[in-house]
N, C-alpha and C positions, 0 to 999 in steps of 0.2 A: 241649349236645345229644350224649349217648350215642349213637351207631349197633350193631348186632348183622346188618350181613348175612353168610350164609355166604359162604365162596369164591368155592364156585359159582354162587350168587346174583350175583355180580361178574362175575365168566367167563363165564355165559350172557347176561346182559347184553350184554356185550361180542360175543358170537357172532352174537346176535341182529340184529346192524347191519349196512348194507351197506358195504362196504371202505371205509374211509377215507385213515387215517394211517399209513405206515411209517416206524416208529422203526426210529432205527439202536443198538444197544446195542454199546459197542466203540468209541471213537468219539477215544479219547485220553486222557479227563479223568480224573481220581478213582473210586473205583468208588462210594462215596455219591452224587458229579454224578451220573453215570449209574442207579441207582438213582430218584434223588428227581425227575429228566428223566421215567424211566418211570410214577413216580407220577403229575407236574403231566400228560402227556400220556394215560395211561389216564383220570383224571377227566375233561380237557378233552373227549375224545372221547365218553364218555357224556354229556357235558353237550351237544354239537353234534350227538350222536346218529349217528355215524359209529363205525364201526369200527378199534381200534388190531391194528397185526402189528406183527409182528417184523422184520426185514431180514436174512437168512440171512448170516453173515458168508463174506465170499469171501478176505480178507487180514485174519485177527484180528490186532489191535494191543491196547495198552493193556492192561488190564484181562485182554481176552477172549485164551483159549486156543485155542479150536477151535471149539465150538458158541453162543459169545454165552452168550445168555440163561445157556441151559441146561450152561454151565461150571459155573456154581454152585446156581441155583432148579432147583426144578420147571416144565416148563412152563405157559404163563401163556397166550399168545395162539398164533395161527397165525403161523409163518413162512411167509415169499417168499422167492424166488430175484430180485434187483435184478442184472441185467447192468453197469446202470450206477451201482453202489454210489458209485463214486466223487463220481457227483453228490449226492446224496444225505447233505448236507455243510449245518453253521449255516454255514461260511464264505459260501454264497453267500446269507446274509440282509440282507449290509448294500445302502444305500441305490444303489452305483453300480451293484448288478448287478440293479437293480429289471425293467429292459427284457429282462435274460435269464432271468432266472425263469419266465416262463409259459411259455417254449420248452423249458426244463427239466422243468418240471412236465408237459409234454404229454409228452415222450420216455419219459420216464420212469411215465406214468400207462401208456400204451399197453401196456408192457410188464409192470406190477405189477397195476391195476385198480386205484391208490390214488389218492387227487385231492389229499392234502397230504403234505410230508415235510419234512424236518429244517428245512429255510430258511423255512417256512412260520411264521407266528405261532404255532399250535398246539404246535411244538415247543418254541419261548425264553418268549412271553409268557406272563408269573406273573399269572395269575387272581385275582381277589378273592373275587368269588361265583359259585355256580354253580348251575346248576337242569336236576335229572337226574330226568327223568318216569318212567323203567324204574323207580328205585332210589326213587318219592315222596321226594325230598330234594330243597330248596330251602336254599340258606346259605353259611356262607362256604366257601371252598377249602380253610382248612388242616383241618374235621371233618371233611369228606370223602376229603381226601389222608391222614390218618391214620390211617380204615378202610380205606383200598386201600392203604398202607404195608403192615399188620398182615397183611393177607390174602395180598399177594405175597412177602413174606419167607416163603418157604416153601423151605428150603433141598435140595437134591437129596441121595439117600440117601452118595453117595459122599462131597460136600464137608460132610454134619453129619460123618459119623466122622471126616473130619480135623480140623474144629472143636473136638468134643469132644476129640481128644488133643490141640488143642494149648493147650486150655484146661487141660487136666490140667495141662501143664505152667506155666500159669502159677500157678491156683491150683485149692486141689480142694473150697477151700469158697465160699459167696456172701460176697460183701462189703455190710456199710452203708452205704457210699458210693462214688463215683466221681467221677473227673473227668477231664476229655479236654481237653489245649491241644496246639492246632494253631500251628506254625512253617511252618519252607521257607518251601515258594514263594507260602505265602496272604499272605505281605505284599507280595505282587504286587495284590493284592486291597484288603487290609484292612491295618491295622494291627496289630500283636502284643495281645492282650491280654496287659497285666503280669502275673508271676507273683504279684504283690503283691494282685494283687483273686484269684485263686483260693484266696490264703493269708485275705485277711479273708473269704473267703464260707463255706472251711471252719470257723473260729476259732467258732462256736456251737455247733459239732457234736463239736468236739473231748471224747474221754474214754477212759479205760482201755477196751481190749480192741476199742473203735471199727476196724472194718476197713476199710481203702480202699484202694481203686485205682488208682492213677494210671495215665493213659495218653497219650501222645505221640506225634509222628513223629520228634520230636527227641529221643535218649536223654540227652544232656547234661543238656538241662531237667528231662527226667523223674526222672534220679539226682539234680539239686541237689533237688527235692522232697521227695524219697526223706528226705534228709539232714534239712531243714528241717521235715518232719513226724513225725520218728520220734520218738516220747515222746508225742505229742498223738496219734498211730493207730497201729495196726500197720499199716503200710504194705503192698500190693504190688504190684509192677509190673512187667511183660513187657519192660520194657529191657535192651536187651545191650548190647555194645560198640557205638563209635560210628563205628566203621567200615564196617558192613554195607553191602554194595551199594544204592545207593538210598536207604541212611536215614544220613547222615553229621550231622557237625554241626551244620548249617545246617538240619535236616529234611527232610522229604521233598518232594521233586521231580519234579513229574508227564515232565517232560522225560527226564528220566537213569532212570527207571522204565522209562518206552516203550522203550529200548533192552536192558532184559536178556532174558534168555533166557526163552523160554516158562516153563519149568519154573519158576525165581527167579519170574515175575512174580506166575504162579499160588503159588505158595507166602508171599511175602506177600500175596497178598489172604485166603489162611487163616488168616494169623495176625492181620490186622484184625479178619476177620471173627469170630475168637477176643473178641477184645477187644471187639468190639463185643456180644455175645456175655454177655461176662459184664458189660457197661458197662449192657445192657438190664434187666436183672435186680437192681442193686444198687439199696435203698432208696430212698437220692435220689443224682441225679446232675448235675453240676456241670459249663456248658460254654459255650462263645460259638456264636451262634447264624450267626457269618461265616464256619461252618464247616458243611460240607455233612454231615459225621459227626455234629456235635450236632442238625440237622433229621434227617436218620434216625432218631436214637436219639429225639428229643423226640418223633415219630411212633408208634417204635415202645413207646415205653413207654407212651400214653396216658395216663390221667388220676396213675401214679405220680410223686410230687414230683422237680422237674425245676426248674433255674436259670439262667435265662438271663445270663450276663456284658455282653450287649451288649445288651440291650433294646432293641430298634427299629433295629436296626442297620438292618436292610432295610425299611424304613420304618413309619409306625405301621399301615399298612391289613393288614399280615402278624397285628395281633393277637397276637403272643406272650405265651403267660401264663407267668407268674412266680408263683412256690412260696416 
């Protein structure tokens, strides 16, 4: 099932409700976590028919520089001012702090007008289907989380032009292919997909003048690629040394990230977002789906041929189609 709604078709939607849900954007994790959070939780809340905001950052961390959202997008929803940001936290969702939640929830409702927030199901629980009467759509979560993907990647006029230069710098034409393997700290998570299944899933594709892109958190890996596909593609990839702040041998780590400096932070999420960037736009793209950057990218590219390494990794109800 194709969708076609405008933006604004989504954003009035959304306007249209009364206060629901404050997402907190900024919040620690990855900037695709954060991302693909804001996606599962704008659908949910047209689907409950309540209203998503923003949470005005008061101590930007992670990801976020100064304004949240609007560091890098266009605005999307209304912000709040949350005095009590701090609560306003997934930490308080597990089981022991079930008795202090509603005390929570009232403190914090009184002073935002919102009646769910981050600890709330609406925020973590991953949807199957959903049924959204504004938008006449009944079906599964990931059609619908793919048009509100496509429509809020709407990047703000400042962070495209850095985008685009630093795509320049990686490369100044589109590539045939892509593919993105994620290290660090997702083996905190998941297991490594082998280099070895991204080498068989290229090996059909292979042929003169074939361009691809590799891309990584880990430059190590990225360079042995580099090595082990040159003759079968021209290769290219945005790896540097393996020493950069944050992106060492081992990949990238959401921990040792949250502690640099503004400027460093923001500056690599332009050059992800580079990457992701030109990762959207290559022919077919090639990725495990235990990584929050291949559901973005598989969102954002829609019905363009897309490969999942880990098929079902998140179980079969998620649907992942395979190219």
């Amino acid at each position: 099932m194709r969708l076609a709604y405008e933006r604004d078709t989504l954003l009035d939607a959304n306007a249209a409700l009364p206060l629901g849900h404050l997402q907190a954007f900024g919040r620690g994790v990855g900037f695709c976590a954060e991302f693909n959070d804001m996606v599962k939780a704008f659908a949910s809340c047209l689907s409950q028919k309540t209203r998503l905001c923003h949470q005005t950052p008061r101590t930007p961390k992670g990801i976020t520089v100064c304004r949240g959202w609007e560091d890098y997008f266009e605005p999307a929803v209304s912000s709040l001012d949350n005095p009590f940001a701090m609560l306003n936290a997934r930490e308080w969702s597990g089981r022991r702090y079930a008795a202090l939640r509603p005390a929570l929830r009232a403190l914090m409702r009184q002073r935002t007008g919102c009646t769910t927030f981050m600890f709330d199901p609406i925020a973590h629980e991953r949807p199957t289907t959903l049924t959204i009467e504004a938008l006449d759509f009944e079906g599964e979560f990931e059609t619908i989380a793919t048009e509100v993907s496509r429509h809020l990647w709407r990047l703000n006029e400042e962070t495209n032009a850095a985008v685009e230069m630093a795509k320049r710098d990686i490369t100044e034409t589109s590539c045939d292919l892509a593919l993105h393997v994620r290290r660090g700290d997702k083996r905190q998570e998941f297991s490594y997909v082998p280099v070895e299944m991204y080498l068989d899933a290229l090996r059909p594709f292979a042929g003169a003048g074939k361009r691809l892109f590799v891309a990584s958190d880990d430059p190590t890996t990225c360079l042995d690629l580099q090595d082990r596909l040159t003759g079968d593609f021209d290769v290219v990839t945005s790896a540097g040394p393996a020493d950069h702040s944050g992106r060492t041998e081992a990949g990238y780590d959401q921990a040792s990230f949250n502690t640099l400096p503004p400027s460093t932070r923001h500056r690599q999420v332009v050059e992800l977002l580079a990457e992701v960037e030109i990762m959207r736009r290559a022919g077919i793209f090639i990725g495990a789906s235990t990584s929050n950057v291949f559901i973005t990218l598989r969102r954002l590219r829609g019905d363009a041929p897309t490969l999942d390494l880990t098929q079902g990794a998140w179980g079969d109800r998620q649907n992942w189609r395979r190219f």
